[in-house]
C-alpha positions as CSV (number, residue, x, y, z in Angstrom):
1,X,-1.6,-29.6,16.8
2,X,-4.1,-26.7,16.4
3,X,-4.3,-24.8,13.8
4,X,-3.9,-20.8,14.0
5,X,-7.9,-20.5,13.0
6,X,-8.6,-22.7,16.4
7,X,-6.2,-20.8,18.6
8,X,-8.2,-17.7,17.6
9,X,-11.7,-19.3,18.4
10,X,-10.3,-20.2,21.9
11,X,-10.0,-16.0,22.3
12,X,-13.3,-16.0,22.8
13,X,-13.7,-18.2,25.1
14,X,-10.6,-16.8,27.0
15,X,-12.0,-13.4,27.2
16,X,-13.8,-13.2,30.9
17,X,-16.2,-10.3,30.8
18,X,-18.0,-9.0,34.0
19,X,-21.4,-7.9,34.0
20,X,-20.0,-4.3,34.5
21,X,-19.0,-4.5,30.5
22,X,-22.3,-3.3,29.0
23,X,-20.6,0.0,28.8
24,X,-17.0,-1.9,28.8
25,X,-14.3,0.2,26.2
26,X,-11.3,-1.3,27.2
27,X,-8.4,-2.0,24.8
28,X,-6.5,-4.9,25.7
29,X,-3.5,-6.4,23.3
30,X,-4.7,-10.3,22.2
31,X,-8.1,-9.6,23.4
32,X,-9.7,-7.1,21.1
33,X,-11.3,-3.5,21.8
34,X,-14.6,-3.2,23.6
35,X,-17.0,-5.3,23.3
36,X,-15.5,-7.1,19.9
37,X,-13.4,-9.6,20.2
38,X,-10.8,-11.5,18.5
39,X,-11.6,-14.7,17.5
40,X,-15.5,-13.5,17.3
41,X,-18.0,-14.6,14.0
42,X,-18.9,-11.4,11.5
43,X,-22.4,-12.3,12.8
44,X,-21.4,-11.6,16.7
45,X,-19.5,-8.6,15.9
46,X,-23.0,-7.3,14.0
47,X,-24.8,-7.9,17.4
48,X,-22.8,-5.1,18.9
49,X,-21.9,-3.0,16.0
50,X,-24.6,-3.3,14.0
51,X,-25.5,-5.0,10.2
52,X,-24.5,-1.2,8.6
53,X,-21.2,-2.4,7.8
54,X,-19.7,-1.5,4.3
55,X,-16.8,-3.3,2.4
56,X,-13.0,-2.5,2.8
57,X,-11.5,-4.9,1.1
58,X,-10.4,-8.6,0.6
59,X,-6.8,-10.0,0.0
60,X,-4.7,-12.7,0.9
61,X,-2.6,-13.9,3.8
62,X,0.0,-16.8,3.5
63,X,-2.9,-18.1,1.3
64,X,-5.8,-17.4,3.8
65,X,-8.6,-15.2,2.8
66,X,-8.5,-12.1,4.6
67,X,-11.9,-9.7,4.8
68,X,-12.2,-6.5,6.0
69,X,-15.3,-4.1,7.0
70,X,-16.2,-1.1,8.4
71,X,-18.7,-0.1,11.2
72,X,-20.0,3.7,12.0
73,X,-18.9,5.7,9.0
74,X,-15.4,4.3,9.5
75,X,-14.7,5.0,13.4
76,X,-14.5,1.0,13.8
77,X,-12.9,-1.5,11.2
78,X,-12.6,-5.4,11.8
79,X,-11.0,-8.0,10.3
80,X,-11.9,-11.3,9.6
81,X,-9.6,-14.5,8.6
82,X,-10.6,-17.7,7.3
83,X,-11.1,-20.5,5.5
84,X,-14.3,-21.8,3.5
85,X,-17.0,-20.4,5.7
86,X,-15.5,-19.8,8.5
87,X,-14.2,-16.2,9.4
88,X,-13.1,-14.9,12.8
89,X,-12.0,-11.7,14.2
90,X,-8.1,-11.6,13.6
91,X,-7.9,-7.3,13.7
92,X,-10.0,-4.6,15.2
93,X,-9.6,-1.1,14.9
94,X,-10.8,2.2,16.0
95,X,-10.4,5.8,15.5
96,X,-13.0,6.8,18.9
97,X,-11.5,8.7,21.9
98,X,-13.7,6.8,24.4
99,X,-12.0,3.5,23.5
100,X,-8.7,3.4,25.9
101,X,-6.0,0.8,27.2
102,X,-5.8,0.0,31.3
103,X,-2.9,2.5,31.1
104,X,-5.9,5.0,29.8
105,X,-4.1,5.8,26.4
106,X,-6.2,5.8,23.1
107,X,-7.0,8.5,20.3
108,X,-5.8,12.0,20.9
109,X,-2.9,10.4,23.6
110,X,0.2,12.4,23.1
111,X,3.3,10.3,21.7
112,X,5.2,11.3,24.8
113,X,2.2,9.5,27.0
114,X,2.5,6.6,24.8
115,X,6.1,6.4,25.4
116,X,5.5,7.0,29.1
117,X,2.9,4.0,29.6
118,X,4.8,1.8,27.0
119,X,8.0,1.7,27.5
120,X,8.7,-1.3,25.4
121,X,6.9,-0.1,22.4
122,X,8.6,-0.5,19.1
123,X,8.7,2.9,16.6
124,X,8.2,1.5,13.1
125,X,6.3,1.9,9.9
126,X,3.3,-0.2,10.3
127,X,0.9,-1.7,7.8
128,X,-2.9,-0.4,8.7
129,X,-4.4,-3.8,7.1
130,X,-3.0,-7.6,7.1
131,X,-1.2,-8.5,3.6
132,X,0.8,-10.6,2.7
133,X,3.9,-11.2,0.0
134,X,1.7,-12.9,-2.1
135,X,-1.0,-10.7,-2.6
136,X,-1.1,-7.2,-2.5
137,X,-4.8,-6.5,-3.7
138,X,-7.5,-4.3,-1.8
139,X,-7.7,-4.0,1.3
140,X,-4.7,-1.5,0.0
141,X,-1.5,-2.4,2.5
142,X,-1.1,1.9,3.3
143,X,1.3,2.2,6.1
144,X,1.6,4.5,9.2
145,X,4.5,5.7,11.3
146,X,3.3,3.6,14.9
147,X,4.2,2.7,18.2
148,X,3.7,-1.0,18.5
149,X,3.5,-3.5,21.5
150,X,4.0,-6.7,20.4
151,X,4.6,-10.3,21.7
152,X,4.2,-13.5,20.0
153,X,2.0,-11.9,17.4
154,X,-0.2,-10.2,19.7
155,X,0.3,-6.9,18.7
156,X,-0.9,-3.4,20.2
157,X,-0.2,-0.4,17.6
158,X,-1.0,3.3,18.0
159,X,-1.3,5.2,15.3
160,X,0.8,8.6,15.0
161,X,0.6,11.7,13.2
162,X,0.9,15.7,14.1
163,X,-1.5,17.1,15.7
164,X,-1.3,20.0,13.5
165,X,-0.6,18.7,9.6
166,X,1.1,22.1,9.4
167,X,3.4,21.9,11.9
168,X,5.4,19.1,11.9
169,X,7.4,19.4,14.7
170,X,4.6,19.9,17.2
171,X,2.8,17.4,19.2
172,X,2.3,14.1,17.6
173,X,-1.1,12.4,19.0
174,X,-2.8,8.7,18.2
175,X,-5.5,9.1,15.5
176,X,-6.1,5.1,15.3
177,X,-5.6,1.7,17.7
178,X,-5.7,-1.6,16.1
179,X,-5.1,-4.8,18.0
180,X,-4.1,-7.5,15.7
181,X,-3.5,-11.2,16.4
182,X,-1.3,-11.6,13.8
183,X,-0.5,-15.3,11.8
184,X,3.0,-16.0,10.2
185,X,3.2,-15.0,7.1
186,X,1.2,-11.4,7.8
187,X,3.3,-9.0,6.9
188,X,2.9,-6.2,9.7
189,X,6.1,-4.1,9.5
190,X,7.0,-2.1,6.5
191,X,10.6,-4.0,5.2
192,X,13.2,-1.9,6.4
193,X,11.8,0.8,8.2
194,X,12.5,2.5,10.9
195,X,12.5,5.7,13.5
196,X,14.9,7.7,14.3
197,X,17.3,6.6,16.8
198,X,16.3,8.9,19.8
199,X,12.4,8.8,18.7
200,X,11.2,8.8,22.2
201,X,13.5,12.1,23.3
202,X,12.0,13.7,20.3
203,X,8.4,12.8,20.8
204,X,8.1,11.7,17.0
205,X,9.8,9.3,14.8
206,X,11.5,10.9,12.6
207,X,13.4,15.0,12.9
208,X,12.8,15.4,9.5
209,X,9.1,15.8,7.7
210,X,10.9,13.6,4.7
211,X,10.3,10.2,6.0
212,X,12.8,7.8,4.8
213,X,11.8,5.0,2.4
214,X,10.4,1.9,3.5
C-alpha cells in the first residue's frame, strides 16, 4: 500500500497543465492554486514564488513534521509535510483577488456567492494551519469562521469575515483560500463548532457578533 507522502507526490504528476498556464490562477480543490501545486518540492514552489520566503512555523501532524512558509509579504503561504528530507506541498494559501475557482469565486467574493456556487459547502470553524492533538506548537492553530468543500480530505475553505469590522451584520466577503490535502490525524475543524442553523439565509455564520465557543 502507498503511503499518504506517495499519494501526494502522484499530485503532481496528476496535475495536466496546458501551455496557456503561464498566466494560469485557477483554484482547484486537491490540486493546489496557480501555479503551486500540491504534492510539489519547497525547491519547485521557489521556482514560481521565489527564494524570499520567511518562516511561519513548524509543528507536528500524527507525528509528521509539518513546515510552513510565506511568499510575497504574506499574500501566499504553503505548507509542506514530511519525513526526513523529504517535504511536499500538503496546503497552499492565498490572500490575492486574482487567484479564483472555475466557479470565479476567490478573495472579496461575497458569502452569499459562495453559497450560490457551493452549495455543498460546510459552515464551520476552521483551523488556518495543519495541527494536530499531539502538538500544538507554532505554526499557532488560530481558527476562522469558513465555508469548506470537502471530500476525502481534499478540502476547499474560504475564509470569512465582515466586510466592514464595524458592522457586523453587513456583507461578509472571503479574505483567504487555502486548499489543503489533508492526512488523518490533521485536525481541520475546530471540536464542536458550528454555524448557525440557517447560515446560508443569513449570509454569515452566526446572528450574533458573540461567536460561540469552540
Amino acid at each position: 500500500m502507498r503511503s499518504w507522502l506517495a499519494l501526494i507526490a502522484v499530485a503532481v504528476a496528476g496535475a495536466v497543465v496546458s501551455s496557456a498556464s503561464a498566466i494560469e490562477s485557477t483554484i482547484v480543490r486537491g490540486v493546489g492554486i496557480g501555479k503551486v501545486k500540491v504534492g510539489m518540492t519547497r525547491a519547485q514552489v521557489e521556482r514560481i514564488l521565489g527564494k524570499d520566503e520567511f518562516f511561519n512555523g513548524r509543528t507536528t501532524v500524527d507525528g509528521t513534521t509539518y513546515i510552513e512558509y510565506g511568499w510575497n509579504f504574506g499574500t501566499w503561504s504553503v505548507g509542506f509535510l514530511g519525513r526526513g528530507d523529504t517535504y511536499r506541498v500538503a496546503q497552499v494559501a492565498t490572500d490575492l483577488r486574482a487567484q479564483r475557482t472555475p466557479e470565479r469565486i476567490g478573495v472579496g467574493s461575497a458569502f452569499r456567492a459562495v453559497v450560490r456556487a457551493y452549495p455543498q459547502a460546510i459552515c464551520r470553524s476552521y483551523y488556518v494551519n495543519m495541527g494536530s492533538t499531539v502538538s500544538h506548537g507554532p505554526p499557532y492553530r488560530t481558527s476562522s469562521s469558513a465555508l469548506v468543500v470537502a471530500k476525502n480530505r481534499r478540502q476547499l475553505a474560504f475564509l470569512v469575515h465582515p466586510a466592514d469590522k464595524y458592522r457586523y451584520e453587513g456583507l461578509w466577503v472571503v479574505y483567504q483560500v487555502i486548499v489543503r490535502n489533508s492526512i488523518p490525524g490533521a485536525v481541520d475543524f475546530v471540536p464542536k463548532s458550528h454555524c448557525d442553523s440557517d447560515w446560508q439565509q443569513l449570509g454569515r455564520p452566526y446572528k450574533s457578533p458573540f461567536l460561540p465557543p469552540g
